[in-house]
C-alpha positions in Angstrom: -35.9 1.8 -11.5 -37.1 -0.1 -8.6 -35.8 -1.0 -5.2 -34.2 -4.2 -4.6 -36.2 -7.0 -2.5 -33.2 -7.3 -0.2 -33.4 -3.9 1.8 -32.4 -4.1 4.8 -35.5 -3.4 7.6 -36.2 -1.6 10.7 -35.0 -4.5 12.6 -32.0 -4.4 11.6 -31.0 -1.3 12.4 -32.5 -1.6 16.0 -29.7 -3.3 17.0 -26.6 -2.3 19.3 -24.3 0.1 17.3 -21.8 -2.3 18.2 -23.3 -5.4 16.5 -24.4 -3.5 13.7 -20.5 -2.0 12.8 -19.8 -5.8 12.5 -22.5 -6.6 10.3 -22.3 -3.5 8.0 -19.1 -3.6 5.6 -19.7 -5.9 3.2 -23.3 -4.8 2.5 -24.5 -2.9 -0.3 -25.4 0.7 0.1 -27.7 1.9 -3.2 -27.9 5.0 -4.3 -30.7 6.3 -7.1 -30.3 9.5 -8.9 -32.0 10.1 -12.1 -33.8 6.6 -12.2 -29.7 5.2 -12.2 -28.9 2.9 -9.7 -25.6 2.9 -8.2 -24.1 0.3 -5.8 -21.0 1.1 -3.5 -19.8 -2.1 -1.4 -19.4 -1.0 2.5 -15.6 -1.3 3.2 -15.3 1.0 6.3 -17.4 2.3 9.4 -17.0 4.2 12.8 -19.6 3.0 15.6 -20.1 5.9 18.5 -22.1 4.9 21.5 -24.1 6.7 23.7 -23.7 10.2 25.6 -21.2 8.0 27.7 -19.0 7.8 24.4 -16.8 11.2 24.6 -16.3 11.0 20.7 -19.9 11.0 20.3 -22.1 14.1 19.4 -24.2 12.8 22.2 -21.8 13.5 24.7 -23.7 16.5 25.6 -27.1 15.4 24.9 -30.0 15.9 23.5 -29.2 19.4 20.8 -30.8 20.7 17.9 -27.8 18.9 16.0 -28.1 15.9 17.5 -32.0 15.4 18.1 -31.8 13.1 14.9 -29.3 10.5 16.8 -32.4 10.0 19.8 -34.4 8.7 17.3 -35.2 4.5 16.8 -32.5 3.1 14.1 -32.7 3.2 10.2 -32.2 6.9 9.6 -29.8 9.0 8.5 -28.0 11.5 10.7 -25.9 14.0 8.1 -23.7 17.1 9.2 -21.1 19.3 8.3 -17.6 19.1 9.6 -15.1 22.2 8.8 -17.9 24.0 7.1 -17.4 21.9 4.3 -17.5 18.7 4.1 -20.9 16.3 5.1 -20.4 13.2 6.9 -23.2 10.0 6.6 -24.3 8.3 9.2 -26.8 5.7 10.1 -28.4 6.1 13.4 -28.7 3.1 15.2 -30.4 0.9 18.5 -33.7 1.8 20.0 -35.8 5.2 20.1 -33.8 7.4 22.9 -30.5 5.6 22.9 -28.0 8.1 20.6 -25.8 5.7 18.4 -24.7 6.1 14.9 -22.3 4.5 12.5 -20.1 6.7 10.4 -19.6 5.6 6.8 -16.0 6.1 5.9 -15.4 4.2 3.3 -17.0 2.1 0.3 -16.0 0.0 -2.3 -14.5 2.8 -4.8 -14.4 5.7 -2.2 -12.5 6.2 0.8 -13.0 8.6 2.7 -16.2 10.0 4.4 -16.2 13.4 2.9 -15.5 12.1 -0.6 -18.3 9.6 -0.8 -20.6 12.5 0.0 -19.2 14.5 -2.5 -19.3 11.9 -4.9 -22.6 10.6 -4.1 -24.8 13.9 -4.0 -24.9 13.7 0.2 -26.0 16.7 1.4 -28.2 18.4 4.6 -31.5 17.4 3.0 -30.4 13.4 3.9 -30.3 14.1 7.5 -33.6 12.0 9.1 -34.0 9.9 5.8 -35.4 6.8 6.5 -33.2 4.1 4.8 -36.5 1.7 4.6 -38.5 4.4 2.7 -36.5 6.3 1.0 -36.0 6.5 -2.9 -32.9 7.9 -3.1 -30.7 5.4 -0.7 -31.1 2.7 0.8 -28.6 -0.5 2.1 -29.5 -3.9 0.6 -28.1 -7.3 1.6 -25.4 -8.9 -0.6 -26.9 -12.8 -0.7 -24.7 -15.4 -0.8 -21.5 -13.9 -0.7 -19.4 -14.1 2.3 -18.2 -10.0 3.2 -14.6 -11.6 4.5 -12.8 -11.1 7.2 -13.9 -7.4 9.5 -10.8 -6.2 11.4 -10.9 -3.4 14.0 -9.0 -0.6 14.5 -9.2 2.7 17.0 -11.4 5.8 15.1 -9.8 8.4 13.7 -9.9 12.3 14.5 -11.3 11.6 17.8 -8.3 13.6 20.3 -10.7 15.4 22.2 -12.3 12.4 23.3 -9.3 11.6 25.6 -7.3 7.8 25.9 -10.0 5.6 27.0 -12.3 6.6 23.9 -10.0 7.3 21.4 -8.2 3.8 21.8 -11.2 1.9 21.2 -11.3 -0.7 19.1 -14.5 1.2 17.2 -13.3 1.5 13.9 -14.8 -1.5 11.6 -12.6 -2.6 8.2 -13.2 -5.2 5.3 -10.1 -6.2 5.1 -9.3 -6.0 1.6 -12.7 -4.5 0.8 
């Protein structure tokens, strides 16, 4: 099957992590396995900002781990948490700047462990390029409004102490 003409581009993904979490839910991210399509509506996504941002993996710079996050946006940064579950993110902003949005939820999955489960997410992801790639990619839904993004503080974060945990970082489509 081929790729929709309404991929999202470099440009795009060059953007603050901040402006981007507001743009995300409501787009489409596509995944291909087996020459099948499948289309998840984004509903939920976590921005993390910088080594200044004491949730990020950043926080203690540049790391084998976390090399992927220095990179320029519209790639994939993909780990394991608890040795068993893998967590998708996008990295985002320009080349040196670490930021990456957490996918935790999509139209039919909530979760950010279960929609790698679900969607065949594993440690071969990690550096994908989202403009390349034929396996996943995010696409644009044209003319339809996402609705309303509320914000809410991200979740797990308690190391990160008050000021970063209480952030409003945490980006929702409200009924998505």
């Amino acid at each position: 099957m081929s790729r929709s003409n309404t991929i999202l581009n470099h440009d795009f993904y060059r953007k603050d992590v901040l402006e981007i979490a507001r743009e995300l839910p409501g787009k489409c991210l596509v995944r291909q396995v087996d020459g099948q399509l499948c289309r998840y509506g984004i509903t939920d996504v976590e921005a993390y900002r910088g080594e200044e941002d004491q949730a990020s993996h950043a926080r203690r710079g540049r790391t084998p781990r976390t090399r992927v996050m220095y990179h320029e946006g519209g790639i994939l940064y993909v780990y394991l948490v608890y040795g068993m579950h893998w967590m998708l993110n996008i990295v985002t902003g320009p080349q040196g700047h670490p930021q990456a949005l957490l996918i935790r939820g999509l139209s039919t999955i909530q979760g950010p462990g279960r929609l790698t489960k679900a969607l065949g997410i594993d440690r071969s992801f990690n550096a994908e390029d989202l403009t390349h790639s034929q396996r996943i990619w995010i696409e644009e839904v044209n003319g339809e409004s996402p609705g309303q993004i509320i914000t809410r503080p991200r979740v797990g974060i308690d190391y990160a102490g008050k000021e970063w945990r209480e952030k409003p970082w945490r980006f929702i489509l409200k009924n998505g």
